[in-house]
C-alpha positions in Angstrom: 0.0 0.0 0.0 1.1 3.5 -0.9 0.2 6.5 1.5 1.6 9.9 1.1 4.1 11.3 -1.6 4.5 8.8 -4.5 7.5 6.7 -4.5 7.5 6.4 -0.7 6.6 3.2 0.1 4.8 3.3 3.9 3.6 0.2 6.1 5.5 -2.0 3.5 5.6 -5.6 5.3 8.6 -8.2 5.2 6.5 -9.8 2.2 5.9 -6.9 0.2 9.6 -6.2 0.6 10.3 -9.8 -0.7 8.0 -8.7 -3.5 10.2 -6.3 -4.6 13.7 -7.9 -4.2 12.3 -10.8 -6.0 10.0 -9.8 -8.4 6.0 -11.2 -8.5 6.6 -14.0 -10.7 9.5 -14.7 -8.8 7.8 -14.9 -5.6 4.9 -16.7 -7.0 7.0 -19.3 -8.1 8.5 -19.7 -4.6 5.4 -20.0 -2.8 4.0 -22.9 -5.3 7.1 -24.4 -4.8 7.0 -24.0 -1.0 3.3 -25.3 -1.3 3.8 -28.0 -3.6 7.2 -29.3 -1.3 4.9 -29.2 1.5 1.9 -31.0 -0.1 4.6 -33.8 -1.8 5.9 -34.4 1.8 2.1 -35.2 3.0 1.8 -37.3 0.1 4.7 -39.2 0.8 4.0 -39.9 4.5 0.7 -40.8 3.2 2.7 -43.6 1.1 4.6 -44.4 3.3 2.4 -45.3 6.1 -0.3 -46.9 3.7 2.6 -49.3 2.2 3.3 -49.9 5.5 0.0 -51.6 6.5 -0.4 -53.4 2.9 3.4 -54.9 4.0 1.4 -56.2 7.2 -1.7 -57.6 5.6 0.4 -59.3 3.0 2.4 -60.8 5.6 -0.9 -61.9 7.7 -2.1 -63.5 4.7 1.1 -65.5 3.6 1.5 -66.8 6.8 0.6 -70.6 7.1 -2.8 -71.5 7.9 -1.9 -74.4 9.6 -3.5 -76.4 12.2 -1.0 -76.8 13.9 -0.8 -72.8 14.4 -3.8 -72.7 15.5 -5.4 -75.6 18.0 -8.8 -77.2 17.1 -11.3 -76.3 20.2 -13.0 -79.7 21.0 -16.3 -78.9 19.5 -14.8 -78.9 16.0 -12.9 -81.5 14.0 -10.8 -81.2 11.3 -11.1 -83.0 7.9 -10.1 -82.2 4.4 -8.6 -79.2 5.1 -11.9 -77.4 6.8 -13.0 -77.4 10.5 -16.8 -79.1 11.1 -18.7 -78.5 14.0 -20.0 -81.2 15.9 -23.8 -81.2 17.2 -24.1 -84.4 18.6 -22.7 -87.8 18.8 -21.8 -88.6 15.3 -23.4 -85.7 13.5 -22.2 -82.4 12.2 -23.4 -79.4 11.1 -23.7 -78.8 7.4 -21.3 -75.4 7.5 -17.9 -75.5 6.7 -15.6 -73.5 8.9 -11.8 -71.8 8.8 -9.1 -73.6 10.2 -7.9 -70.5 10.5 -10.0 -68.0 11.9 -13.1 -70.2 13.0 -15.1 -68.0 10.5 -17.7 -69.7 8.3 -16.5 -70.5 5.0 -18.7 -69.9 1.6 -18.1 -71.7 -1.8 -19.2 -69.5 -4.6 -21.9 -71.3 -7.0 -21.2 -74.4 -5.4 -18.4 -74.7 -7.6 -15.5 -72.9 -6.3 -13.7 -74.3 -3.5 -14.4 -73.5 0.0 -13.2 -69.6 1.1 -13.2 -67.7 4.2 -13.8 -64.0 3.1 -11.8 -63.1 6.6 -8.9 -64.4 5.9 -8.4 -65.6 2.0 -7.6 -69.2 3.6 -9.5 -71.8 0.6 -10.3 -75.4 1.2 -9.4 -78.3 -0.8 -13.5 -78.8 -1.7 -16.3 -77.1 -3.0 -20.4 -77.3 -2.1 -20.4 -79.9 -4.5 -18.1 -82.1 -2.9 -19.8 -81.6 0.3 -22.4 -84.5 0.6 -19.4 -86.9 0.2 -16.5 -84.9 2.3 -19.2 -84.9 5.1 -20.1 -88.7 4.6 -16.1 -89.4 5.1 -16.0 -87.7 8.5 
């Protein structure tokens, strides 16, 4: 801002000073720079931190699925690669489970094998298959 005779320059700021040393195109370009450094770092920590957790999940889900990582609670037995639930002497329930996670496991159009949406772990049947894998028990 310019008050009083021209050519003197009053309530010039530390900016507008900048201004003039640097030139407006000059300054412009700093602070999009400035700006667009600042915004790159965010970006990168963003990265960063979201590889991060992808490093972890693909870690979870190549880890074995074992049994023998995870025990069998007594009310389930293992056969074929899938848990089954007992419901009385002899008998089971017509759900496959997770070795895994315990979750339930679906087969998609009867077709697919056997896969727990929780954890990716697949069986070595499919619906189809089920009748006979559950006669074998």
């Amino acid at each position: 801002m310019l008050n009083g005779a021209p050519g003197q320059a009053v309530g010039h700021s530390k900016t507008a000073e900048r201004i003039i040393a640097m030139g407006l195109a000059a300054y412009l370009q700093s602070i999009i720079n400035d700006e667009s450094s600042s915004l790159l770092r965010g970006r990168l920590e963003l990265a960063r931190d979201q590889a991060q957790a992808l490093e972890d999940q693909v870690a979870q889900l190549q880890a074995p699925h074992t049994l023998a990582n995870n025990p069998v609670p007594t009310s389930f037995v293992e056969h074929r690669g899938a848990l089954f639930k007992r419901i009385g002497r002899g008998s089971y329930e017509k759900r496959v489970f997770c070795p895994s996670c315990m979750s339930p496991m679906t087969s998609f159009k009867r077709t697919f094998p056997y896969s727990c949406a929780r954890c990716q772990y697949s069986a070595e049947f499919s619906a189809i298959d089920l009748q006979e894998v559950m006669m074998t028990l």
